[in-house]
C-alpha positions as CSV (number, residue, x, y, z in Angstrom):
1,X,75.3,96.6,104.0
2,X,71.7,96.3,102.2
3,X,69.9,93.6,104.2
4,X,66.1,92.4,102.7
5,X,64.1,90.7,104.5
6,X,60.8,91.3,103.2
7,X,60.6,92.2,99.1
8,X,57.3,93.7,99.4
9,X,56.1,96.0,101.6
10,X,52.9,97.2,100.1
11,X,54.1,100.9,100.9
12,X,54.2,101.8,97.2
13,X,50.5,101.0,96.5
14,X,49.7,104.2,96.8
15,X,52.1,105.3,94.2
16,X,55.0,107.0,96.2
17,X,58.5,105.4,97.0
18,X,61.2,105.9,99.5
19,X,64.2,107.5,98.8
20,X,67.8,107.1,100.6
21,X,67.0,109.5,103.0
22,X,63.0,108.0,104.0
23,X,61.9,110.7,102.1
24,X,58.8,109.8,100.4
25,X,58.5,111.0,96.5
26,X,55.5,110.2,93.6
27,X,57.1,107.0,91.3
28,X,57.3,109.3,88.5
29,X,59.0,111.9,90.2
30,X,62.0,112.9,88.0
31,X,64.5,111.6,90.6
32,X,63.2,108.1,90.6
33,X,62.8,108.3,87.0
34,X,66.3,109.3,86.6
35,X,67.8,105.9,89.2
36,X,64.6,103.8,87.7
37,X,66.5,104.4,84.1
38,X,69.8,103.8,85.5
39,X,68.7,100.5,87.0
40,X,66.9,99.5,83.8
41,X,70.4,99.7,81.8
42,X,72.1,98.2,84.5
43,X,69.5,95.0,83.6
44,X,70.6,95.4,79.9
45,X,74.4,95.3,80.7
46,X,73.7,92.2,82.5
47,X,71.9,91.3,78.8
48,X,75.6,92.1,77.3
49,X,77.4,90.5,79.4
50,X,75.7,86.5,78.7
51,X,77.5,87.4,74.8
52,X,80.9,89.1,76.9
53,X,82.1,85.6,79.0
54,X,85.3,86.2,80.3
55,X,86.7,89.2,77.7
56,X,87.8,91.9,78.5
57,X,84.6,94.1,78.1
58,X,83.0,91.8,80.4
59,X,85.7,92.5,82.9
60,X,84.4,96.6,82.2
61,X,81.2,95.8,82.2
62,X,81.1,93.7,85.8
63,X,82.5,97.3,87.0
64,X,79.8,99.5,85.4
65,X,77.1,97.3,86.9
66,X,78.0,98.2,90.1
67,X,78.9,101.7,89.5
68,X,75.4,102.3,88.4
69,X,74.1,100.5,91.5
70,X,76.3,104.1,92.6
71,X,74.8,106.1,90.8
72,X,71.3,105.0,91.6
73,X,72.3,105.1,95.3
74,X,73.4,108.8,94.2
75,X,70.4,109.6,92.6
76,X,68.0,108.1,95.8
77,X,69.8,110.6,97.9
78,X,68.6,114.1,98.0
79,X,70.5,117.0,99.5
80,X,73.4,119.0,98.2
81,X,76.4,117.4,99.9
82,X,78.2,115.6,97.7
83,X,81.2,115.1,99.4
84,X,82.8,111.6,99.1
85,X,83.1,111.3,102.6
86,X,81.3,107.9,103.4
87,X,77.9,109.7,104.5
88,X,76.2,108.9,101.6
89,X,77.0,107.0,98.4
90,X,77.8,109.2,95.4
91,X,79.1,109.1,91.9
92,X,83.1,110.6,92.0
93,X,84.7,112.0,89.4
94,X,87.4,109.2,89.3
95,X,84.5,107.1,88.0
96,X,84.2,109.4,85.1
97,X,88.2,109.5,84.5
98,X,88.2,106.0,84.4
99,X,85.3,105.8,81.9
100,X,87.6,108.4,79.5
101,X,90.3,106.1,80.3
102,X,88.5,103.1,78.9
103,X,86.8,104.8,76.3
104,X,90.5,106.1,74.8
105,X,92.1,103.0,75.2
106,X,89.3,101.1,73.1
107,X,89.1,103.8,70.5
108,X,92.9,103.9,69.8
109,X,92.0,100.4,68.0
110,X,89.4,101.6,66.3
111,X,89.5,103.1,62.6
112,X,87.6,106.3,62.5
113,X,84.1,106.6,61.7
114,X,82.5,107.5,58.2
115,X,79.1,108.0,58.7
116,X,76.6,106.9,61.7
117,X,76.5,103.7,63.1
118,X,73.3,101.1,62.7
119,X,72.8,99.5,66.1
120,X,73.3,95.4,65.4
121,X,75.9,93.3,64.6
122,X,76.7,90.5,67.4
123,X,73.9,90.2,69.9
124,X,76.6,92.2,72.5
125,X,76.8,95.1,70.3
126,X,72.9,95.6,69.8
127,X,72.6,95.4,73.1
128,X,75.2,97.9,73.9
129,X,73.2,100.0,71.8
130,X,69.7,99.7,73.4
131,X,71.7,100.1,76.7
132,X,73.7,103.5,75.1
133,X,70.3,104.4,74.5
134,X,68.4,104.1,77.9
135,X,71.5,105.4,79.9
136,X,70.9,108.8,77.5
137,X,67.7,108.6,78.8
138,X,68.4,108.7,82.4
139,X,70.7,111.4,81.5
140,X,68.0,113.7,80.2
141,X,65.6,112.4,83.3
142,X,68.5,113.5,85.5
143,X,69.0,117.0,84.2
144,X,65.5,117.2,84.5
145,X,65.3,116.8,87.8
146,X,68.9,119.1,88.4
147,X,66.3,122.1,87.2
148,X,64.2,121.3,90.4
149,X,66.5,120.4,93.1
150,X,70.7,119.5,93.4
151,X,71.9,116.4,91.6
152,X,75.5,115.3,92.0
153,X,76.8,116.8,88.8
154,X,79.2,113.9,88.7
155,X,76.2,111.9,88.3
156,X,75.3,113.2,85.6
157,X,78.8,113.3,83.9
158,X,78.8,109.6,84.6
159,X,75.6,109.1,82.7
160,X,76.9,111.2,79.8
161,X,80.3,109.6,79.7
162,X,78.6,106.1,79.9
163,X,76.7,106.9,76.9
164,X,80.0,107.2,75.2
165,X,81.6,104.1,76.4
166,X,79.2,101.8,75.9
167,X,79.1,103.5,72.2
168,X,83.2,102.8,71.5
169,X,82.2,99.2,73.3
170,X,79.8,98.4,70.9
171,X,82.5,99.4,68.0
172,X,84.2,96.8,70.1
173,X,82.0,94.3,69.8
174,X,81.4,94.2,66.4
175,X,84.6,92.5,65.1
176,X,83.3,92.0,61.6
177,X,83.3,96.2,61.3
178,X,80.9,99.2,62.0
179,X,77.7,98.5,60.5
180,X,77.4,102.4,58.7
181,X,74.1,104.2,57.9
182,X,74.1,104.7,54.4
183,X,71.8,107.8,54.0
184,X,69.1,107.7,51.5
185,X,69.9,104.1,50.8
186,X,66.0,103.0,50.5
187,X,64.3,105.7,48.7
């Protein structure tokens, strides 16, 4: 159980942070940049959910917030056991199935797509957009730092699978219809 008593600490000033283990690493180290990216779409899932009361998607989305508090946890921890055996916290691959599972079940109602897809629409779908977005990010951070050390691979799967969920959700979200990219259009 997390317990914080103090929120500051001034052990940071210096530039470094702690990681899971009380290993200390630079704040742009690829690791943290990977979890600091996967706790900034967390925040804009929260944004989604204030235009996702009750549905649904919020229901999803209540599950993915934590799940990326996971795969933070996941990514704070280095080493190269990633057995789900209660040592440490890390990302599973059930996570993932259940992402696919999700993602299929929303698709099956969707008419197939034409052309790319504008972010916008409803104030849930833009945002489910930016947050597709930065959780690609944290993706690339994450492989990035898989070059110089082990990362969970099912991390990383998470990440990528998230990208597409929150894609199909956004399709979701937009009841009115895809808005499509018409290329060319403004010349």
């Amino acid at each position: 159980m997390v317990k914080l008593n103090r929120i500051y600490t001034r052990t940071g000033d210096d530039g470094s942070t702690g990681l899971a283990s009380g290993d200390r690493r630079a704040k742009d180290d690829a690791r943290v940049a990977a979890y600091g990216t996967v706790d900034e779409a967390n925040s804009i899932i929260g944004l989604v959910r204030l235009h996702t009361g009750g549905d649904a998607l919020d229901a999803m989305f209540a599950r993915i917030q934590n799940d990326l508090f996971d795969v933070g946890a996941d990514l704070a921890t280095p080493g190269d056991d990633f057995a789900v055996d209660g040592k440490s916290l890390r990302a599973t691959p059930a996570q993932v199935d259940r992402l696919e599972s999700e993602i299929d079940t929303m698709n099956a109602a969707l008419s197939p797509l034409t052309s790319f897809i504008l972010p916008g629409g409803t104030a849930a779908a833009a945002y489910l957009h930016l947050a597709r977005t930065v959780v690609r990010r944290a993706e690339r951070l994450a492989v990035t730092a898989a070059r110089a050390e082990p990362i969970n691979p099912a991390a990383i799967r998470y990440l990528n699978r998230l990208s597409d969920h929150l894609f199909v959700a956004a399709r979701v979200a937009n009841p009115g219809g895809d808005i499509l990219w018409v290329p060319g259009a403004s010349r």
